[in-house]
C-alpha positions in Angstrom: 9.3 15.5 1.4 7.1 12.0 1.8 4.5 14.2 3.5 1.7 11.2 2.9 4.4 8.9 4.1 5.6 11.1 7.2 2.0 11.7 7.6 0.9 8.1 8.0 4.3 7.0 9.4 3.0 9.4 13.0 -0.3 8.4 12.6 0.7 4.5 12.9 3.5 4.2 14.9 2.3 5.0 18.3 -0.7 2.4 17.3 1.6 -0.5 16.3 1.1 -2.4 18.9 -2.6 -2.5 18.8 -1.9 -3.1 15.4 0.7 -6.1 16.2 -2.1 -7.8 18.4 -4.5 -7.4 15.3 -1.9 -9.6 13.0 -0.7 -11.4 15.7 3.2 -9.8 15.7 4.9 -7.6 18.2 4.8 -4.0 17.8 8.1 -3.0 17.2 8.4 -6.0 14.1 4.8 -4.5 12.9 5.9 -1.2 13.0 9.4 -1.6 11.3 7.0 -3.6 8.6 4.8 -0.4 8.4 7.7 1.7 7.7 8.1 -0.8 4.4 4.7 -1.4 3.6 3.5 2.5 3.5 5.8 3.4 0.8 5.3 0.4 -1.4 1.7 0.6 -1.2 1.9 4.2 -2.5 4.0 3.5 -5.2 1.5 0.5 -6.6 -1.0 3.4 -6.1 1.2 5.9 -8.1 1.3 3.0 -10.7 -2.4 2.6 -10.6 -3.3 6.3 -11.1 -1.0 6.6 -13.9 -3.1 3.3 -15.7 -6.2 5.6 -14.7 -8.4 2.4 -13.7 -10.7 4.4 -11.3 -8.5 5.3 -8.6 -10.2 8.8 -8.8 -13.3 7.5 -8.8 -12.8 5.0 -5.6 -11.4 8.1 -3.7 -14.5 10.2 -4.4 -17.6 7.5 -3.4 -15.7 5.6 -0.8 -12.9 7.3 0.5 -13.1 10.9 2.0 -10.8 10.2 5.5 -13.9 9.2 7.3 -12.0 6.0 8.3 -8.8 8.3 9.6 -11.5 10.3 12.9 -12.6 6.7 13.6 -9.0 4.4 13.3 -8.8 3.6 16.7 -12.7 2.2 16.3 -11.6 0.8 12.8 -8.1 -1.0 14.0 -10.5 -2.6 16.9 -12.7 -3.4 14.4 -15.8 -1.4 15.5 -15.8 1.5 13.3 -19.3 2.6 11.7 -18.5 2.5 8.3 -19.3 1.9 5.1 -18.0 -1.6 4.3 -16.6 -0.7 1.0 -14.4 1.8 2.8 -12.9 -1.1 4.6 -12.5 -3.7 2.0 -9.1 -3.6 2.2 -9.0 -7.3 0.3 -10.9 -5.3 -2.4 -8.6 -2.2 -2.4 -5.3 -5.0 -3.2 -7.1 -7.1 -5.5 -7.6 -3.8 -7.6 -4.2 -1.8 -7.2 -2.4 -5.1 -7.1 -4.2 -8.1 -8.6 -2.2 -11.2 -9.4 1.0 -9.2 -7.5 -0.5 -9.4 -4.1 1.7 -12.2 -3.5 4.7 -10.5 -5.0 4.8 -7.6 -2.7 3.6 -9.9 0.7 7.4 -12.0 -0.2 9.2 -9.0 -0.8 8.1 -7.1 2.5 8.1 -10.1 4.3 11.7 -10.8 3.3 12.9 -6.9 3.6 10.8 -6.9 7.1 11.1 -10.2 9.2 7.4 -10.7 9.1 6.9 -14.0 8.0 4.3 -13.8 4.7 1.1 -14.7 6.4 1.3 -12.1 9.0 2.1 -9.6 6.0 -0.8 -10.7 4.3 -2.8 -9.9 7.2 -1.0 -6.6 7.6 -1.8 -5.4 4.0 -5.6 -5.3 4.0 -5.7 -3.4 7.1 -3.5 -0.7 5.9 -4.8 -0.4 2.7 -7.8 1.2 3.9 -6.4 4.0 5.7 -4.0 5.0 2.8 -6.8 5.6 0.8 -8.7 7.6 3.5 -5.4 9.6 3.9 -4.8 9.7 -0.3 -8.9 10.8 -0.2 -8.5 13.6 2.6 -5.6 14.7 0.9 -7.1 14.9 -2.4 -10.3 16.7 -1.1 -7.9 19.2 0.9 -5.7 20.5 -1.6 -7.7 19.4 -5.1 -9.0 22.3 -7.3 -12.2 24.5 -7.0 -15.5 22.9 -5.7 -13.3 20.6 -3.6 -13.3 17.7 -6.3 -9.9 15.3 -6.5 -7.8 15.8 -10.0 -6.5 12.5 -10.5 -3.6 14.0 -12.4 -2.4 16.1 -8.8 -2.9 12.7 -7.2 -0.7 10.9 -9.4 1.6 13.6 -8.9 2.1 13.6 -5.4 2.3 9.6 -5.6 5.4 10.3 -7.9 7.1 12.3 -5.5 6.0 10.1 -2.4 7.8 7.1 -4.3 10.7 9.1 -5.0 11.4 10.8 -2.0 10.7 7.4 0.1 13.3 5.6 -2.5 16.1 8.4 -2.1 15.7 8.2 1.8 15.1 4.7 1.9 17.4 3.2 -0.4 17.7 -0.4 0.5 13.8 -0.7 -0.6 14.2 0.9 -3.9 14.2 -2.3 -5.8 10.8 -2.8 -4.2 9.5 0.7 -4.9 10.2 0.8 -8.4 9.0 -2.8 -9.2 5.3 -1.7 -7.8 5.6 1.9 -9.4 5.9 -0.1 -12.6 2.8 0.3 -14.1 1.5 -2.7 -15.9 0.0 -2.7 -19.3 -3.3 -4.5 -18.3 -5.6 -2.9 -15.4 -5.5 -5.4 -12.3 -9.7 -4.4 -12.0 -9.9 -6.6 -15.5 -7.4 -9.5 -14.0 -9.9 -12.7 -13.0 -10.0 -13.7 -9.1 -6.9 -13.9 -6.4 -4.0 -15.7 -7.4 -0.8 -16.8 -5.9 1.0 -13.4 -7.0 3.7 -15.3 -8.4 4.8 -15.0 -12.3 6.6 -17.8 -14.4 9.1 -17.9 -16.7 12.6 -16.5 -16.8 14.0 -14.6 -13.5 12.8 -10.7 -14.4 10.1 -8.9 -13.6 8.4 -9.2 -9.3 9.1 -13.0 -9.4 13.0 -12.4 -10.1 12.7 -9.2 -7.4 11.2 -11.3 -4.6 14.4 -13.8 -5.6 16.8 -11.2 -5.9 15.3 -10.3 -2.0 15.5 -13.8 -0.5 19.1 -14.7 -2.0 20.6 -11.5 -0.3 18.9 -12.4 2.9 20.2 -15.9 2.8 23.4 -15.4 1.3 24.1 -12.2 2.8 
């Protein structure tokens, strides 16, 4: 079972509408969004804790589910907390780096968001997965309360898995982000566009792959 998935899927929905008005979408479009964004944020987390580039280590000084007693404060933008908690720009530039754009086209396409309202979307719900991921960690993680980065990366396994068997037509998104990439995204210089030259593989030939379907049906 998705439990961080479900978990986050009720915490979300009956806010979708305040979020909508933050991203400037209705609520049911941002909440069908949500229900594609959740799971392909977890699995570029699964891919990050598997590359070990201090997801541990971002969960345990900035990210203990503070953010998760205040979200109502937080999606209205008034929460009092600490600003690295709510960096969700930082928190994509990490886990994704130059693939930022990559996911926005291929959740934008799968979602009918169009990609600037899904790139306002993603910084505000990056945030709260990693308060949820954080709680989670300090709830069930080993003696003295401390997160084991090696349960964490096991439960974002079987969140990616269990969201791809139940939500099939995303699976081409789920395992392109659960892919994990030789080189950390921490050590990749500034934003970029997200999208990768060359031939047609990899996210670039995905997000094409996406957008012919839709247009060719």
């Amino acid at each position: 079972m998705a439990e961080l998935s479900d978990s986050l899927t009720q915490l979300l929905d009956g806010r979708a509408d305040q979020i909508g008005m933050r991203i400037g979408a209705d609520g049911g479009t941002t909440r069908s969004a949500m229900h594609t964004a959740i799971p392909a944020l977890l699995a570029a987390l699964s891919a990050d804790a598997r590359r070990g580039s201090g997801l541990r280590q971002a969960l345990e000084q900035d990210h203990d589910g503070a953010i998760l007693d205040q979200l109502d404060d937080y999606l209205g933008g008034s929460a009092q907390l600490s600003p690295r908690t709510t960096n969700g720009a930082g928190i994509l530039e990490h886990v994704l780096g130059e693939r930022q754009g990559d996911m926005a086209q291929a959740l934008s396409a799968k979602s009918g968001l169009d990609l600037g309202t899904i790139m306002k979307l993603l910084p505000l719900l990056a945030p709260i997965l990693m308060g949820m991921l954080g709680k989670r960690g300090r709830t069930s993680g080993g003696s003295g309360g401390g997160i084991s980065i090696d349960d964490i990366g096991d439960v974002l396994n079987r969140e990616k898995a269990d969201a791809r068997s139940r939500n099939p037509d995303i699976g081409d998104i789920l395992d392109s982000f659960a892919d994990a990439d030789d080189t950390p995204s921490a050590s990749r210089p500034g934003p970029s566009s997200g999208t990768r030259t060359g031939s047609g593989g990899g996210l670039g030939g995905l997000v094409d792959a996406i957008l012919g379907r839709k247009r060719g049906g």
